[in-house]
C-alpha positions as CSV (number, residue, x, y, z in Angstrom):
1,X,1.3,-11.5,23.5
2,X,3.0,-9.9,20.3
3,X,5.5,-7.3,21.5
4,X,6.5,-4.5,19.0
5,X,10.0,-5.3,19.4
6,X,9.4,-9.2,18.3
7,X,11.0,-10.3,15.0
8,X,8.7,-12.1,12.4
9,X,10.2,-14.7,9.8
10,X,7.8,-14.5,6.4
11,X,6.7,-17.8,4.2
12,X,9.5,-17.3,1.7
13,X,12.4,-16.7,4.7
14,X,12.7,-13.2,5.2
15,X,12.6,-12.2,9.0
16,X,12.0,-8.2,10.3
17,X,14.0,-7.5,13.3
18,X,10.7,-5.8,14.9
19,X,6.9,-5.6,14.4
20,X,6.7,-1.8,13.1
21,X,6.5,-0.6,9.5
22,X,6.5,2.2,7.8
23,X,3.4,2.9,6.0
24,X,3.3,3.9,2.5
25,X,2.1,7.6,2.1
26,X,2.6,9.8,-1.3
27,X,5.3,11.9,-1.4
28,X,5.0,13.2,-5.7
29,X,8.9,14.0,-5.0
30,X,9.8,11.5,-8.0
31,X,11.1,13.6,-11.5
32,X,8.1,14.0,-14.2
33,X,8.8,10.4,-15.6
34,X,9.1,8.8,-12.3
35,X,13.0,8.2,-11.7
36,X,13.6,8.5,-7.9
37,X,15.3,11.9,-7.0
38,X,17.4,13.1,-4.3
39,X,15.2,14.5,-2.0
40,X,13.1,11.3,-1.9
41,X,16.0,9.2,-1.0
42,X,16.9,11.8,1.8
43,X,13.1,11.7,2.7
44,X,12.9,7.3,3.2
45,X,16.6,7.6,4.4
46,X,16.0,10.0,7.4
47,X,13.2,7.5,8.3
48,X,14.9,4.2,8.2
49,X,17.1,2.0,10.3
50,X,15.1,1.7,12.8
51,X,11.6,0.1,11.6
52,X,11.5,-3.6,10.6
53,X,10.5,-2.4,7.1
54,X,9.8,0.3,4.8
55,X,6.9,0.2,2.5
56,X,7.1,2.7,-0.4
57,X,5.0,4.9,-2.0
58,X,2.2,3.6,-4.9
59,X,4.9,2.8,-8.0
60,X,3.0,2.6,-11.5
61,X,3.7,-0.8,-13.5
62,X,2.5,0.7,-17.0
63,X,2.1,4.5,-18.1
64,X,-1.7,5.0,-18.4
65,X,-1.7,3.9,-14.6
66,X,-0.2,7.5,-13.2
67,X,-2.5,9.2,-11.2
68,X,-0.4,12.3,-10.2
69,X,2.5,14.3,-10.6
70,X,5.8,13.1,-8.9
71,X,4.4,9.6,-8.9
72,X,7.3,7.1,-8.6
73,X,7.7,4.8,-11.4
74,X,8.5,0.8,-12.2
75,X,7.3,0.8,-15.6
76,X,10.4,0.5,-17.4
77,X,13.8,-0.7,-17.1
78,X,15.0,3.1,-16.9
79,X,13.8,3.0,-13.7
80,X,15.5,0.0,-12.0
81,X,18.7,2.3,-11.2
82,X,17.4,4.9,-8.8
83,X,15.4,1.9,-7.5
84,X,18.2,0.6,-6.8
85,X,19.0,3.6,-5.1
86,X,16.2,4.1,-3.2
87,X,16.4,0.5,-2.0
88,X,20.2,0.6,-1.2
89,X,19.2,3.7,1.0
90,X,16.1,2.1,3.1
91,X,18.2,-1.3,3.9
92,X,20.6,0.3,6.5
93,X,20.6,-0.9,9.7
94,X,18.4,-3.9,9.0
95,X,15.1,-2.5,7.6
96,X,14.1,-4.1,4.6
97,X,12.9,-2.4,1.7
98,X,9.1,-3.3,0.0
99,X,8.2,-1.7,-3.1
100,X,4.3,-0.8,-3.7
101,X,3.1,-1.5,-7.2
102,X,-0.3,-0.1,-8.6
103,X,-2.0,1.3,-11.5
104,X,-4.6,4.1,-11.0
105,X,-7.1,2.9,-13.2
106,X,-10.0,5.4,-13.3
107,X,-8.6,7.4,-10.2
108,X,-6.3,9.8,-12.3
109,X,-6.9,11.9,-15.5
110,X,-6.1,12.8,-18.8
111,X,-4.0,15.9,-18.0
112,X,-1.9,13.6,-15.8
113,X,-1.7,11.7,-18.5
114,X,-0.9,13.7,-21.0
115,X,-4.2,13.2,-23.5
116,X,-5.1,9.7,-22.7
117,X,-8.5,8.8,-21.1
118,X,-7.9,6.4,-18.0
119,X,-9.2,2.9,-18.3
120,X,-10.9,0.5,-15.8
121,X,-12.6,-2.5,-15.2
122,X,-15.9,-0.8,-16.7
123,X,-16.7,3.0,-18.2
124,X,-18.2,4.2,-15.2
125,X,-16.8,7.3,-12.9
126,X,-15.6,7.4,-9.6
127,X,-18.2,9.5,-6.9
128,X,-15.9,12.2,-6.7
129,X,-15.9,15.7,-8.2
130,X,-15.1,16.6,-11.7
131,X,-14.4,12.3,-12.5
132,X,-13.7,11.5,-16.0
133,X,-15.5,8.6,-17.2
134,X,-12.7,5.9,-18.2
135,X,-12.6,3.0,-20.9
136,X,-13.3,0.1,-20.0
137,X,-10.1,-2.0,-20.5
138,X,-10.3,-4.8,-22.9
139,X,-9.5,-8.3,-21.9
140,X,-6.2,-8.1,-23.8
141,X,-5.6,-4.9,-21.9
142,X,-6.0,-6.9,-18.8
143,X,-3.5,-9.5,-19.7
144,X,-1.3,-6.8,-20.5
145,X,-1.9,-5.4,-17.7
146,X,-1.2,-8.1,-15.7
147,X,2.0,-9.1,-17.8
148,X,3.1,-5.0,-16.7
149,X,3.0,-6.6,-12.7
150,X,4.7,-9.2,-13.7
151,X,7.5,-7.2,-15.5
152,X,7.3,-4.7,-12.2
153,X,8.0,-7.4,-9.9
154,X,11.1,-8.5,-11.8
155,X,12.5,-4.8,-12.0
156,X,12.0,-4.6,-8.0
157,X,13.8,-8.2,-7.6
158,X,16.6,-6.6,-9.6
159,X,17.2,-3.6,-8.1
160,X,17.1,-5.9,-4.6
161,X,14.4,-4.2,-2.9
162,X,13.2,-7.2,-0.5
163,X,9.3,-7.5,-1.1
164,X,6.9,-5.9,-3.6
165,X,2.9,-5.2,-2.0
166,X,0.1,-5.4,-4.5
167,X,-1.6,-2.3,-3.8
168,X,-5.8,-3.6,-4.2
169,X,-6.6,-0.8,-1.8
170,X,-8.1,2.9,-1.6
171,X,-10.0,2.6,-4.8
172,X,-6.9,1.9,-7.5
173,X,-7.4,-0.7,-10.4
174,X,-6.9,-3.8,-8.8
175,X,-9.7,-2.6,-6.3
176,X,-11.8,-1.3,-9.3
177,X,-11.8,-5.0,-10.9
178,X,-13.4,-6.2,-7.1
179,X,-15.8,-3.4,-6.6
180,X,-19.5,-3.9,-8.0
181,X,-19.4,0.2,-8.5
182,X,-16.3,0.2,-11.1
183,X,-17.1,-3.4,-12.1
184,X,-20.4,-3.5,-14.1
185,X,-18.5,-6.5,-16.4
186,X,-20.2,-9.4,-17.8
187,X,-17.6,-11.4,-18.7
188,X,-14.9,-13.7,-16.9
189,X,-13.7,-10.6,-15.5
190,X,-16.9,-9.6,-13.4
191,X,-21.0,-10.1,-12.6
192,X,-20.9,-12.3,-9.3
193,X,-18.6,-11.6,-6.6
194,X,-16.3,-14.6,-7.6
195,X,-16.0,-13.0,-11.6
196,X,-15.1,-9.5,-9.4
197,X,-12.7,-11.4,-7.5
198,X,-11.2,-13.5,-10.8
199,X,-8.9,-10.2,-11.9
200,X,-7.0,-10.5,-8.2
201,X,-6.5,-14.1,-8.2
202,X,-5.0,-14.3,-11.5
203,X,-2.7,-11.5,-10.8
204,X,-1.7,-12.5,-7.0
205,X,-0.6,-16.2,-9.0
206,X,1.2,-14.5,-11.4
207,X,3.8,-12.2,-9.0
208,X,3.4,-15.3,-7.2
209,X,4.8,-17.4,-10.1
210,X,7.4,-14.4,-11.0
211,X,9.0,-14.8,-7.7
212,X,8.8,-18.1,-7.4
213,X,10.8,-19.1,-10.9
214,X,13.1,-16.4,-10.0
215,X,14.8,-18.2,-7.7
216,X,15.6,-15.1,-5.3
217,X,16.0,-15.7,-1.5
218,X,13.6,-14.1,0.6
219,X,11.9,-11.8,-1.4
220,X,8.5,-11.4,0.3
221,X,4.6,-10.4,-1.7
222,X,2.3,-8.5,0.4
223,X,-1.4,-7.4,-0.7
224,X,-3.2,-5.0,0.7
225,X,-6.9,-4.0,0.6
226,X,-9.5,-1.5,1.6
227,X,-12.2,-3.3,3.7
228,X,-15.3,-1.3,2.5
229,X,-17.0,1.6,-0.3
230,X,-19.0,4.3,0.7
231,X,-20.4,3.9,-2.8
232,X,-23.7,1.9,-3.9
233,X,-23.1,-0.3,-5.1
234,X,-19.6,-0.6,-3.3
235,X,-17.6,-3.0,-1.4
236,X,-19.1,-4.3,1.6
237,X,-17.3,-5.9,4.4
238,X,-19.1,-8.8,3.7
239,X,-17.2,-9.1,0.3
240,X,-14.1,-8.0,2.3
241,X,-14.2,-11.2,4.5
242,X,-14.7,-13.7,1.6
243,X,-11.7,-11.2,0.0
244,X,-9.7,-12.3,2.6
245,X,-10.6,-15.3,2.8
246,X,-9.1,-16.4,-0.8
247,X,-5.9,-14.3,0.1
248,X,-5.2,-16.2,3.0
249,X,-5.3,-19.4,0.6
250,X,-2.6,-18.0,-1.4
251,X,1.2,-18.3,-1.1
252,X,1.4,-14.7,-0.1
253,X,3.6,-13.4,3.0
254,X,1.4,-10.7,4.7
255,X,-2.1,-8.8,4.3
256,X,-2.4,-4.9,4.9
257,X,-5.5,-3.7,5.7
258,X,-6.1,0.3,4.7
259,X,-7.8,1.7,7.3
260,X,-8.4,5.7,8.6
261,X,-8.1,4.2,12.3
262,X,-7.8,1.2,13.2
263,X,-11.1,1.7,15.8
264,X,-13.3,2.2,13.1
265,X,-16.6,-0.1,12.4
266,X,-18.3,-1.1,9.4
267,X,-20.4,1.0,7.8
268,X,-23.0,-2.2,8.0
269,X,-25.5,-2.0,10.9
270,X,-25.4,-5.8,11.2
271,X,-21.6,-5.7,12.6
272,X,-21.2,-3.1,15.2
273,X,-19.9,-5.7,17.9
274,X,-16.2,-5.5,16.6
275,X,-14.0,-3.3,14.7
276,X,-13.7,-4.1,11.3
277,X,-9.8,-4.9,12.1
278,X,-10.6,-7.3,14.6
279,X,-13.1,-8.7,12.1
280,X,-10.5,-9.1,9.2
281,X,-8.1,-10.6,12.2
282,X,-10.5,-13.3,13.4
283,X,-11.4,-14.5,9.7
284,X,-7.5,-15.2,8.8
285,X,-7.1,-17.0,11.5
286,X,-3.3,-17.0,11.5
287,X,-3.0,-18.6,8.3
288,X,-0.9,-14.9,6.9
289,X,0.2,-12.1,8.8
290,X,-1.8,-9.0,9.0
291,X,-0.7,-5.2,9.0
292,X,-2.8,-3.0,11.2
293,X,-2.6,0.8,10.6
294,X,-4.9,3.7,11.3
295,X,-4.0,6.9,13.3
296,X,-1.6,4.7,15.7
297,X,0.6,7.6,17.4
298,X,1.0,6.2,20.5
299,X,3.0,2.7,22.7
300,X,-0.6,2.4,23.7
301,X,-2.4,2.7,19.8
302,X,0.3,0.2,18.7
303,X,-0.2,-2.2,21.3
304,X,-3.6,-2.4,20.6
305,X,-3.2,-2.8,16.8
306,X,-0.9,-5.7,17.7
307,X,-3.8,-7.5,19.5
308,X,-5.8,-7.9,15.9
309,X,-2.5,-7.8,13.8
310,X,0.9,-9.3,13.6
311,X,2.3,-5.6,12.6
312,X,1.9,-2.2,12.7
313,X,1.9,0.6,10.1
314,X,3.1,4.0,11.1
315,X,2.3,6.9,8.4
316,X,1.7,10.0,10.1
317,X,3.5,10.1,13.0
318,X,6.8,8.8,11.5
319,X,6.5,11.8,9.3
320,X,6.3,14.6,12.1
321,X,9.0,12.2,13.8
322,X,11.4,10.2,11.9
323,X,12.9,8.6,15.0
324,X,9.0,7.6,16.6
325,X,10.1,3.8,16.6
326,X,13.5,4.7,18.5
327,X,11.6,6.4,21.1
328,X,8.9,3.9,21.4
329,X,11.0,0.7,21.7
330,X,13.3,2.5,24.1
331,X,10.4,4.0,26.3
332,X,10.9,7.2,25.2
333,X,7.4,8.2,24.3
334,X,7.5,11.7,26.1
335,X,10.8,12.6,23.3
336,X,8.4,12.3,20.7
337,X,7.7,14.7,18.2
338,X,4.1,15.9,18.1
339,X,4.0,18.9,15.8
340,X,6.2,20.2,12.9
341,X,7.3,24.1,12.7
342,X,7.1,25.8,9.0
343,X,11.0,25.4,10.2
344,X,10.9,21.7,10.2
345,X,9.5,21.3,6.9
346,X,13.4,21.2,5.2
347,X,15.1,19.3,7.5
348,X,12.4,16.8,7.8
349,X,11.9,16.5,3.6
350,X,8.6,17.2,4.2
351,X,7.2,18.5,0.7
352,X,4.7,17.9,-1.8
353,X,2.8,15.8,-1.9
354,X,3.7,14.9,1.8
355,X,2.5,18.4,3.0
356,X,-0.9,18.2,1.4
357,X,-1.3,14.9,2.9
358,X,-0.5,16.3,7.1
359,X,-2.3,19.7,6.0
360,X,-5.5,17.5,5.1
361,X,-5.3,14.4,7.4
362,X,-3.3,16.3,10.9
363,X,-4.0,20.0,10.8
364,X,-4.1,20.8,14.5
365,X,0.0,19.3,14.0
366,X,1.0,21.5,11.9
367,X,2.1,25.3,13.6
C-alpha cells in the first residue's frame, strides 16, 4: 500500500520526496499586471518545505485569458523574474515547484479585461449569473492560443520552476473546447466527442514537444480535469473516462482530478457503485499517476485518497495550517490547526482572494 511518506520518480526523472501536494487555490495577491508580489512569495513560502510539491495558482498564458484581479501572470517575458522568485522560494527543503497555466476563456469579463469581450470555443454563455456571451475564437486564434502555452511553458522552464500543469479543469478554456455546452463547433475543433477532444490533444503534444526539444532535466507536465458538468449539455463522466483515457496515452507525468471531495459520485444514475475517483483510478490503470483531492483534512481522508490515487492534494487545510504535512507524517494529527482567528489572517498571508475562498468553501473554520 502507497504510504504518504513514499517518494514517486515521474516519466521525465523528477522524484517527490513524499506523496502530498499542495493544491492550487487563488490567491489574486499578484500586482494588476500579474508580476508576483511579496506577500505571495511569503504566502507559498510559509507553506513549503515540507510537501513533495507545490502547485501554483491558475497563471494566464495570453492577456484576454485573465479572469480576475490579482491573477498571476506567464504571458510575457516581464514576468519570468518574479517567477523566478516565486519558484526559488517554493524549492526549499526539497519541494518542487509546478507552475499552473490557463486561460479563462468565457469564465471572466470585460471589466477584468479592460473592454475586451472574452472568447471561447463557441459564443455561448456560461449558466451562471450576469455571463457575458464570448466570441467564439477563430481557428487562427486557437493556434495562437496554443503557440501562448507553448511560449508559457518555456518562460516556466526558464525561470526553473520544476513542472508546468495544464489546467483543463473547473470550466476554463481548455475545458470549454471539451464540453458539448461551450463547444457548439462544427469544424476540426468540435461536433463529436473526438472533434471536442482534438483542441486538448494538440495542445498536450505541443508542451509535450516544448519540453522535450528543450532539453531540460526533469521538468515534469501534469493535466488536470474536472470529471463532470452540471450543465445540459455538459460533460458527462462518460466523456471523462474516454478523456482519460487518451491522457494516459500521452507522454504526460501525472493526472489531477478536480474534485469538491473526493467521496463524491457521479451525477449519472447508471454509476453509483463507485466514486467517481475510484472510477477515474480503475480506467488508468497505472499507466500515469493520479492526484486525488477533495476536502482531505485528515491521516485518515489522505489515506484513503491514496487507495484510488498515487498523490494527494491538500488546499484547504494547508491554508488554516501551513505545517498540516509536518504533523501528519510525524503523527501529530492532534497539533493541527483546525480554525483561523481574525488574528491569524496576517501571520498566515491569508488575504484576498484566499479569504473569499475559506469564507465560501469552510465557514464553520473561520472564528
Amino acid at each position: 500500500m502507497t504510504k504518504l511518506n513514499d517518494s514517486i520518480t515521474f516519466k521525465r526523472g523528477l522524484t517527490l520526496k513524499n506523496r502530498v501536494v499542495m493544491a492550487p487555490m487563488t490567491t489574486k495577491m499578484s500586482f494588476y499586471d500579474g508580476v508576483v508580489t511579496t506577500d505571495e512569495l511569503n504566502y507559498y513560502g510559509l507553506r513549503s518545505g515540507e510537501v513533495g510539491a507545490v502547485i501554483t495558482a491558475a497563471a494566464n498564458v495570453q492577456a484576454d485569458g485573465k479572469g480576475w484581479e490579482g491573477e498571476l501572470a506567464v504571458s510575457e517575458d516581464k514576468h519570468i523574474p518574479g517567477l523566478t522568485k516565486l519558484a526559488n522560494t517554493i524549492q526549499q527543503n526539497g519541494t518542487k515547484a509546478i507552475l499552473q497555466l490557463f486561460h479563462a476563456g468565457r469564465m471572466t469579463d470585460s471589466s477584468v479585461l479592460r473592454g475586451t469581450q472574452p472568447i471561447s470555443a463557441s459564443a455561448v454563455a456560461a449558466e451562471r449569473p450576469n455571463a457575458e456571451t464570448p466570441c467564439e475564437i477563430t481557428e487562427s486564434e486557437i493556434l495562437a492560443l496554443i503557440e501562448n502555452f507553448k511560449a508559457a511553458t518555456k518562460r516556466a522552464i526558464k525561470a526553473g520552476f520544476d513542472g508546468v500543469e495544464l489546467h483543463g479543469a473547473n470550466t476554463y478554456i481548455i475545458q470549454q473546447f471539451f464540453s458539448p455546452h461551450s463547444n457548439r463547433r462544427n469544424d476540426a475543433w468540435g461536433g463529436t466527442l473526438e472533434k471536442r477532444y482534438h483542441f486538448i490533444e494538440v495542445l498536450v503534444d505541443e508542451v509535450i514537444s516544448v519540453v522535450e526539444e528543450s532539453g531540460v532535466k526533469d521538468f515534469i507536465i501534469g493535466y488536470r480535469f474536472s470529471p463532470e458538468e452540471f450543465e445540459k449539455p455538459g460533460i458527462s463522466i462518460e466523456d471523462t473516462l474516454f478523456l482519460v483515457d487518451q491522457l494516459a496515452q500521452k507522454e504526460l507525468d501525472y493526472l489531477h482530478i478536480s474534485l469538491s471531495d473526493y467521496k463524491r459520485k457521479s451525477i449519472d444514475e447508471n454509476h453509483q457503485e463507485h466514486t467517481m475517483l475510484e472510477m477515474v483510478y480503475q480506467a488508468i490503470d497505472h499507466r500515469v499517476p493520479l492526484i486525488g483531492v477533495g476536502e482531505v483534512h485528515s491521516k485518515a481522508d489522505a489515506e484513503t485518497v491514496l487507495a484510488s490515487a498515487d498523490l494527494v492534494a491538500i488546499g484547504r487545510a494547508i491554508l488554516i495550517d501551513p505545517h498540516w504535512t509536518d504533523k501528519i507524517l510525524n503523527d501529530q494529527e492532534d497539533l493541527i490547526k483546525q480554525t483561523i482567528s481574525s488574528y491569524d489572517q496576517k501571520d498566515l498571508y491569508l488575504q484576498n482572494g484566499v479569504m473569499e475562498f475559506l469564507n465560501i468553501m469552510m465557514p464553520d473554520r473561520l472564528i
